[in-house]
DRENDO-1510 file (C-alpha; in Angstrom, 1 decimal, always signed):
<recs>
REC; n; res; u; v; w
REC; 1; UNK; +0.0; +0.0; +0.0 .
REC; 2; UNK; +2.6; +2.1; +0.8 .
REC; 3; UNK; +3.7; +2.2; -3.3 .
REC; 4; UNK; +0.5; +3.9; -4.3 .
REC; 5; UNK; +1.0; +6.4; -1.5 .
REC; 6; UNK; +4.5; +6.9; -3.1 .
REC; 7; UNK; +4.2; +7.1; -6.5 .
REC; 8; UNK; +1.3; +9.4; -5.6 .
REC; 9; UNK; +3.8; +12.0; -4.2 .
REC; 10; UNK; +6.3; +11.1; -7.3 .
REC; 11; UNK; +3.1; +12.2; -9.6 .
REC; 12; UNK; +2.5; +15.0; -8.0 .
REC; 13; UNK; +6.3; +16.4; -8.2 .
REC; 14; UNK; +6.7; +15.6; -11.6 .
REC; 15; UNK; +2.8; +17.0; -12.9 .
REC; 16; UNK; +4.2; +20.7; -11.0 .
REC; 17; UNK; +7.6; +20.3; -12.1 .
REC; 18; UNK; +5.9; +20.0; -15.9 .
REC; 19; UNK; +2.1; +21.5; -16.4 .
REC; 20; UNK; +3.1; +23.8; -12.9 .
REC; 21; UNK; +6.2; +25.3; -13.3 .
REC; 22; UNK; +4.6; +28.2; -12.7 .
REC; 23; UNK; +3.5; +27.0; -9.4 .
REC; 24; UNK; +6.8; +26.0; -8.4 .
REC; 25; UNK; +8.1; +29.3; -8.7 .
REC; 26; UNK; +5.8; +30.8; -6.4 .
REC; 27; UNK; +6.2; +28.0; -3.9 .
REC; 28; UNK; +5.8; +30.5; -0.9 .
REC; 29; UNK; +1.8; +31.3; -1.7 .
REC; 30; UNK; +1.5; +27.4; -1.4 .
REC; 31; UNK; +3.0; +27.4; +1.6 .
REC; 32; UNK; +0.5; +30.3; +2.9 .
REC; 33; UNK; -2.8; +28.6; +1.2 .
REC; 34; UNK; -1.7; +25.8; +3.6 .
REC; 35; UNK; -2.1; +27.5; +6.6 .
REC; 36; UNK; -5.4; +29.2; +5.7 .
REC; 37; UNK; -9.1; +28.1; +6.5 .
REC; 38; UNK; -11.8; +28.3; +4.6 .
REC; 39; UNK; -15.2; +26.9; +7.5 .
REC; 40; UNK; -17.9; +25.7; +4.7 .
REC; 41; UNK; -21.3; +25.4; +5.6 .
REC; 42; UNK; -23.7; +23.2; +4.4 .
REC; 43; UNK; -27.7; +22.5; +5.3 .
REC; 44; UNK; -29.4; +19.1; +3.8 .
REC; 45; UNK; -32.0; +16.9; +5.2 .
REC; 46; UNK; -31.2; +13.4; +6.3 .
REC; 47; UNK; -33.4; +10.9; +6.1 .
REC; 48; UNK; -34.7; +9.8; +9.4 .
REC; 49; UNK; -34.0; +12.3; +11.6 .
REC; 50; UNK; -36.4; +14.2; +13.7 .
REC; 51; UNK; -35.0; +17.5; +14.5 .
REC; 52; UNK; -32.4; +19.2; +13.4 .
REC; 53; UNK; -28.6; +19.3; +14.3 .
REC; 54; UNK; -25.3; +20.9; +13.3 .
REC; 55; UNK; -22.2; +18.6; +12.9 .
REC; 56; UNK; -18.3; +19.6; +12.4 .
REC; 57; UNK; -16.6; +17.8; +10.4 .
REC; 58; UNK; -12.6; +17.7; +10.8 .
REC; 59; UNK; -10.1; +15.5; +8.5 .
REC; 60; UNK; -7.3; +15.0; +7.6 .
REC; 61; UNK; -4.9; +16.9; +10.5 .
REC; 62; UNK; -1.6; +14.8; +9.7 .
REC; 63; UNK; +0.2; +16.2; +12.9 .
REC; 64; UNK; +3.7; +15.7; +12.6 .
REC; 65; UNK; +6.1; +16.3; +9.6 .
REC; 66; UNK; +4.5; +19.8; +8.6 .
REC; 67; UNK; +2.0; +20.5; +10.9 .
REC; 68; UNK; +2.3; +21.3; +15.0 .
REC; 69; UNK; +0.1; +22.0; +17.8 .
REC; 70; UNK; -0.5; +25.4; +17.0 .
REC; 71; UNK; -2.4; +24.7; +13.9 .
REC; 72; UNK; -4.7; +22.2; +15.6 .
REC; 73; UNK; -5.7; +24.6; +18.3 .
REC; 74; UNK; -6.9; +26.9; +15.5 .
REC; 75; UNK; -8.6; +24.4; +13.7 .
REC; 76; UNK; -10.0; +22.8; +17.5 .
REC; 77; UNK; -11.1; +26.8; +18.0 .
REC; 78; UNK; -12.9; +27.1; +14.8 .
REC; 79; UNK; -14.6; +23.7; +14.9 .
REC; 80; UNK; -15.9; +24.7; +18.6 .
REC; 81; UNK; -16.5; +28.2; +17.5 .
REC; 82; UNK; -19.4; +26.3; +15.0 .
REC; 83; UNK; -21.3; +25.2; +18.1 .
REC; 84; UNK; -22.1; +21.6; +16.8 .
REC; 85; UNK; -23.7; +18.9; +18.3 .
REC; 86; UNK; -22.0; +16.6; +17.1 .
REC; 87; UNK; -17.8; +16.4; +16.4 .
REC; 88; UNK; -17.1; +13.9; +13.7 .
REC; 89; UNK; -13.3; +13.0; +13.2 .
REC; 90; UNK; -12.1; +11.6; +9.4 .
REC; 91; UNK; -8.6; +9.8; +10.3 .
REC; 92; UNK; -5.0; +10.5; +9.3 .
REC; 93; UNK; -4.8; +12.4; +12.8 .
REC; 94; UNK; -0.6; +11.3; +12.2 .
REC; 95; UNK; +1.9; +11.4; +9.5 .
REC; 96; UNK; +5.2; +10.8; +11.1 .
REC; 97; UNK; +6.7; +7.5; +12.5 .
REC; 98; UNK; +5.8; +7.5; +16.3 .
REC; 99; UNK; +6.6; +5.1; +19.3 .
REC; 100; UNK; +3.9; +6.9; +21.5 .
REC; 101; UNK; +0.9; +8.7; +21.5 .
REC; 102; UNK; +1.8; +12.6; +20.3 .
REC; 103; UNK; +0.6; +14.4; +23.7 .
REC; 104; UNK; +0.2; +18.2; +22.1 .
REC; 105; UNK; -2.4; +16.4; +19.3 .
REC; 106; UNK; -4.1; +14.5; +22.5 .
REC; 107; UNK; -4.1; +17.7; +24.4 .
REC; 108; UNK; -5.5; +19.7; +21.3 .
REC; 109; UNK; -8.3; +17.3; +20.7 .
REC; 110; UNK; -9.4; +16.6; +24.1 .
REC; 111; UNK; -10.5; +20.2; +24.0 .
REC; 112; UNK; -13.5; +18.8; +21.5 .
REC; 113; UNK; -16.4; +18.6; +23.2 .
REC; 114; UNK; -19.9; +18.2; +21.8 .
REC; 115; UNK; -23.1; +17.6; +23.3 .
REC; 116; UNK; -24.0; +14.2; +21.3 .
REC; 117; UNK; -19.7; +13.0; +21.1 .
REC; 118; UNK; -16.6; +13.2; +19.3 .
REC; 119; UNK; -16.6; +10.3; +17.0 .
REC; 120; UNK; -13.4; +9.4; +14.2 .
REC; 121; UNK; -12.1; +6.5; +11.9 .
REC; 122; UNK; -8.6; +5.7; +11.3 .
REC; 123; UNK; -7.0; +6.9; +8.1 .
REC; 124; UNK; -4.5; +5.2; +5.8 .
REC; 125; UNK; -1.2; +7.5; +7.8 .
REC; 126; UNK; -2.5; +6.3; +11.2 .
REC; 127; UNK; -1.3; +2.7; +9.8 .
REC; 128; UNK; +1.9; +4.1; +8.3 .
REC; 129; UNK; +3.3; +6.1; +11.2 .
REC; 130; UNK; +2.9; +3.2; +13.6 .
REC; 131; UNK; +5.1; +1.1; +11.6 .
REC; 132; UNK; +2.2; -1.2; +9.5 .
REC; 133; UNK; +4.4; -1.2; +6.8 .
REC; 134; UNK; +8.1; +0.1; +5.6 .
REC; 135; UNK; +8.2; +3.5; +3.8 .
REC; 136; UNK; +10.6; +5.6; +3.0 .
REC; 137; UNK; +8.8; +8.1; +4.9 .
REC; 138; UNK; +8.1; +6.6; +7.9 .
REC; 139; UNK; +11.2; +4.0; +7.8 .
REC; 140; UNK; +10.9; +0.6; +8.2 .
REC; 141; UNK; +7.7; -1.7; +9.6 .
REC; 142; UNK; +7.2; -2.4; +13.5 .
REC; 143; UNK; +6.2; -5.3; +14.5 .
REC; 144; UNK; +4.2; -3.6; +18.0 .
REC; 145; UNK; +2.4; -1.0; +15.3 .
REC; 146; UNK; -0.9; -2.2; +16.1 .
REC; 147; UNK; -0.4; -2.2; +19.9 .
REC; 148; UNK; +1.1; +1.2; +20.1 .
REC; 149; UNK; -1.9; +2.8; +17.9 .
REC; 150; UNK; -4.3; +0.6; +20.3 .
REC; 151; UNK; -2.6; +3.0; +22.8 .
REC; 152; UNK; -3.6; +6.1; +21.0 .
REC; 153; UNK; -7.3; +4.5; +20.8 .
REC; 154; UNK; -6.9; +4.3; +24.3 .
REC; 155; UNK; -5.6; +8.0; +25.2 .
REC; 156; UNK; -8.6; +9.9; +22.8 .
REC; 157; UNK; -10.9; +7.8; +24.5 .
REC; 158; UNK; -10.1; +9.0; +27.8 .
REC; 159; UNK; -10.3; +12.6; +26.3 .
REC; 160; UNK; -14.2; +11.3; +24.8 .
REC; 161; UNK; -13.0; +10.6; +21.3 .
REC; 162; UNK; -14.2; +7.3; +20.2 .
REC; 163; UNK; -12.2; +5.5; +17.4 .
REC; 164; UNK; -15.2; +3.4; +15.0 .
REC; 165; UNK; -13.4; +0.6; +13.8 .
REC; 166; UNK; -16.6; -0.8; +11.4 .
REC; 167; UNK; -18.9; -0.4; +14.7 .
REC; 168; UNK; -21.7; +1.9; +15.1 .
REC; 169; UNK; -23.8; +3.8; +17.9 .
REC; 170; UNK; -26.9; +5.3; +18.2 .
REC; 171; UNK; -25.8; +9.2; +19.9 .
REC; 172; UNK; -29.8; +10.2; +20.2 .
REC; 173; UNK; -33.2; +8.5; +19.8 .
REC; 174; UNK; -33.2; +9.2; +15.5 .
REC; 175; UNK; -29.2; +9.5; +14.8 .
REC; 176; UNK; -27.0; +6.5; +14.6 .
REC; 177; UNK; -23.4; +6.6; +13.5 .
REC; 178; UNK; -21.4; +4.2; +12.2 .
REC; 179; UNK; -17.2; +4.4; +11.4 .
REC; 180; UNK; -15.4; +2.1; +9.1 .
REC; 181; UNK; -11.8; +0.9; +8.8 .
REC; 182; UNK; -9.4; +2.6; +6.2 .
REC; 183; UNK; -10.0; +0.7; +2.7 .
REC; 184; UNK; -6.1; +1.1; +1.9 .
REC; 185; UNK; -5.0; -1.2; +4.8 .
REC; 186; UNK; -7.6; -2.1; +6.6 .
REC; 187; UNK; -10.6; -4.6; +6.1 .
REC; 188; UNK; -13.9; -1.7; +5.6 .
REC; 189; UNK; -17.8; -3.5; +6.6 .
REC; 190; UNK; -20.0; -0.9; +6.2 .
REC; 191; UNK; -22.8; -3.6; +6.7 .
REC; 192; UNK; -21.5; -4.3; +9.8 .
REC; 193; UNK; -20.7; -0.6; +11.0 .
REC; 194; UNK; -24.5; +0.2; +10.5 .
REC; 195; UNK; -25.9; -3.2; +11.4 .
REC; 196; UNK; -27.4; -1.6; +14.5 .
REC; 197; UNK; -29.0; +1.4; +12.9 .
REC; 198; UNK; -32.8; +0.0; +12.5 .
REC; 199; UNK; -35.1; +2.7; +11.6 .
REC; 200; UNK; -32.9; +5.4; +13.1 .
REC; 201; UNK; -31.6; +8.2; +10.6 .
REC; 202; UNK; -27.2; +7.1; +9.6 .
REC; 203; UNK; -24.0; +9.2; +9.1 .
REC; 204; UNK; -21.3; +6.8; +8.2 .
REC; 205; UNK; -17.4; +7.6; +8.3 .
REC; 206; UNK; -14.9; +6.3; +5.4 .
REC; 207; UNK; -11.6; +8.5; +5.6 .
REC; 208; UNK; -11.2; +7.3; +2.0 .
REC; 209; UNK; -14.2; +7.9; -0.4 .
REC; 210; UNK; -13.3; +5.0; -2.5 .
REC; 211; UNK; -15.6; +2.7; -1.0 .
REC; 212; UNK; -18.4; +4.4; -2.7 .
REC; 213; UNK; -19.2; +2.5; -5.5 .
REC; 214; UNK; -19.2; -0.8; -2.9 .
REC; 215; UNK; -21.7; +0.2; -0.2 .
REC; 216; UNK; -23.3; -2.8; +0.6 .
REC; 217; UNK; -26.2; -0.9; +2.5 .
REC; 218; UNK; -27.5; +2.4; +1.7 .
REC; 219; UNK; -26.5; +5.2; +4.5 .
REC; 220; UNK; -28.2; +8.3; +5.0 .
REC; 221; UNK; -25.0; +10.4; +4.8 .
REC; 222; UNK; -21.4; +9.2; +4.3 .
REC; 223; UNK; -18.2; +11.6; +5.3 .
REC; 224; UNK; -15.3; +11.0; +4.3 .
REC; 225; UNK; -11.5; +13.0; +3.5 .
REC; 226; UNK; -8.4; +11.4; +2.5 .
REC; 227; UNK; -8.0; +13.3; -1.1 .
REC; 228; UNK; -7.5; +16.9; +0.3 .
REC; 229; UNK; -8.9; +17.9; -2.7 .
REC; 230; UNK; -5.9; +17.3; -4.8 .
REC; 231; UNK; -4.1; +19.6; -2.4 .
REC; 232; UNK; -2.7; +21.2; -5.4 .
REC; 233; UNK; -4.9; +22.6; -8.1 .
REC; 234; UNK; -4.6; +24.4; -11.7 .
REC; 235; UNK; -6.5; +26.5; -13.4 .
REC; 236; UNK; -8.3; +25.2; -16.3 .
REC; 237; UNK; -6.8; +21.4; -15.1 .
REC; 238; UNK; -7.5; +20.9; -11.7 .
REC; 239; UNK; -5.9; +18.8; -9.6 .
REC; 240; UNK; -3.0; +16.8; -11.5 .
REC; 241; UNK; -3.1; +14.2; -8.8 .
REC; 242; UNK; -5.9; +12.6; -6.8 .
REC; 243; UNK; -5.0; +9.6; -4.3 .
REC; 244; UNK; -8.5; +7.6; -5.9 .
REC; 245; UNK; -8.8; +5.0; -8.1 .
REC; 246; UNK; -11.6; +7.1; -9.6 .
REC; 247; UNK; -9.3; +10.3; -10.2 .
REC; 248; UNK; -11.7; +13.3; -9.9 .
REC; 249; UNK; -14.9; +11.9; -9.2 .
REC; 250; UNK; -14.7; +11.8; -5.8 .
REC; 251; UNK; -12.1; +14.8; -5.4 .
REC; 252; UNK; -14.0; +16.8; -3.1 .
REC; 253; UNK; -17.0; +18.0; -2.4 .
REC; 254; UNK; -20.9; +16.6; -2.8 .
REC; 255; UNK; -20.8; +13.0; -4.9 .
REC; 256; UNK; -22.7; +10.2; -4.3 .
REC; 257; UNK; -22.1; +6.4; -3.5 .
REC; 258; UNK; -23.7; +3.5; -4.2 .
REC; 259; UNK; -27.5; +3.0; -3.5 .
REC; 260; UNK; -28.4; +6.8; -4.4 .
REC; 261; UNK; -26.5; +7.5; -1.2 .
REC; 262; UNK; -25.0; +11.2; -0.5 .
REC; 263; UNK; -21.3; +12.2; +0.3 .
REC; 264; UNK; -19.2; +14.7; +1.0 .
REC; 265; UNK; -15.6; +14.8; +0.5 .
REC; 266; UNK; -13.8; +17.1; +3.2 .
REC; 267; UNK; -10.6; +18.9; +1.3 .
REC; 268; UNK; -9.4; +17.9; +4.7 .
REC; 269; UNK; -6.8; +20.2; +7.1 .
REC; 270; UNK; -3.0; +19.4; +6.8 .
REC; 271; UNK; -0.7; +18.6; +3.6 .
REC; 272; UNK; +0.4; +15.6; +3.0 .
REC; 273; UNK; +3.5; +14.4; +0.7 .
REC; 274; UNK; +4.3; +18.3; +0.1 .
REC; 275; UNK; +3.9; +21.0; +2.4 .
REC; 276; UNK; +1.9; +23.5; +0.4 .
REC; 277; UNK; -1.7; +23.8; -1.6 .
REC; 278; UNK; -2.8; +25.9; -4.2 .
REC; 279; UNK; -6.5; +26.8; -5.1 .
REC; 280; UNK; -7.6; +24.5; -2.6 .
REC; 281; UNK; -7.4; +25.9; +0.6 .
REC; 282; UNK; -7.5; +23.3; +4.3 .
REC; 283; UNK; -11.5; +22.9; +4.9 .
REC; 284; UNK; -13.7; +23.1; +8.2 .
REC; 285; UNK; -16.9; +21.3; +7.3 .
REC; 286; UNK; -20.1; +22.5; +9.6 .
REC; 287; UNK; -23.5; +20.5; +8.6 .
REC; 288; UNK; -27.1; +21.5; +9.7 .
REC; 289; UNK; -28.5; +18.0; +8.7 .
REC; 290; UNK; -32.8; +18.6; +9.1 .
REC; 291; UNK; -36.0; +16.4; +9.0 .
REC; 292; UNK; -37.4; +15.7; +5.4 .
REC; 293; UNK; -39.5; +17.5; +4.4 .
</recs>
């Protein structure tokens, strides 16, 4: 797994060394689009539900290698600022090798607080920097990696954030959520993650949009992140590179899955592979989900 992830970032280098010279010149402004915000807001019904309720959506922070404690507490700020009543989590909290849990991420997150939870999935770097697998980014595998991220499980936990690892949970009498594991290296069952919904109105989590075009069951709403957009985009072209086996149609944004299901794609938070964006700024996602009509 760790190939695609690398010849993603080879792609990407060699598509703005080419078509975005341009960009590469005026690395700098990248470097600032990365550390803006854009909060988008969003109102939709969702089938099931019995009175309305505003979610923030957060992906996507990749603490580590380019981004530090300050940037979380801005982005912790903003997403409390929203007022939600509900704080939903999209995985790859890490991207650098660790061998315990980062306390200044753990101390920015336990600040998240919501009157129905603080719910999350693991992403495809929360495999990678606990040592899954060899990379030339993270160095070689670890045999303890899955211990050591049970750890971090452990830690937001204690702090109210509950890791969904293809489980669900009903947070009020019409609103269940269900989380699934990352498709890249993990073993995703959305059937399974929403077995326990009944009649009760759905929001699934998939950090990676792929699984889409798979859903076994129809949800009412599916987040996911992972694609940041493209993290770098052109006029005209648009994003050169997209981590999907579907290139752009599940870039960012509104798209639908399987089963006439709805989506949205978060442009996510951090950077990943390079540390700058372009036209695509780091995204906030606050949701007033209401009753049908």
């Amino acid at each position: 797994m760790e190939r695609v992830q690398s010849l993603t970032r080879r792609r990407l280098l060699r598509a703005l060394a080419g078509g975005g010279a341009a960009l590469m010149a005026t690395g700098g402004a990248g470097v600032a689009q990365a550390h803006t915000l854009e909060v988008t807001a969003h109102t939709r019904p969702l089938r099931g539900l019995r009175s309305a309720l505003r979610v923030a959506f957060l992906s996507d922070l990749h603490y580590g290698l380019y981004v530090g404690g300050g940037q979380i507490r801005r982005w912790v700020d903003a997403a409390l600022a929203a007022r939600p009543d509900l704080i939903l989590l999209g995985g790859d909290y890490i991207d650098q090798r660790l061998r315990t849990s980062p306390r200044p991420l753990i101390r920015e997150l336990a600040r998240l607080k919501a009157p129905l939870g603080v719910y999350g999935v693991w992403g495809n770097h929360d495999y990678g920097s606990f040592g899954k697998f060899a990379s030339p980014y993270y160095g070689p595998a670890q045999a303890d990696w899955a211990a050591r991220r049970a750890q971090l499980a452990q830690d937001l936990g204690a702090e109210g954030i509950t890791i969904l690892r293809d489980q669900g949970v009903a947070v009020r009498s019409d609103l269940y959520i269900g989380g699934v594991d990352d498709l890249w290296n993990g073993t995703p069952d959305a059937r399974t993650a929403l077995a326990g919904a009944g009649h009760l109105a759905t929001i699934l989590l998939s950090h990676n949009p792929d699984v889409l075009p798979d859903l076994p069951v129809a949800a009412g709403l599916v987040l996911s992140g992972h694609t940041h957009g493209g993290q770098v985009r052109l006029p005209l072209i648009g994003a050169p590179v997209v981590p999907s086996a579907f290139g752009q149609r599940y870039a960012m944004g509104w798209v639908q899955g399987a089963h006439g299901t709805p989506a949205y794609v978060s442009r996510g938070l951090g950077t990943s592979g390079i540390p700058f964006r372009n036209l695509c700024p780091p995204e906030l996602t606050v949701l007033t989900l209401t009753p049908e009509a």
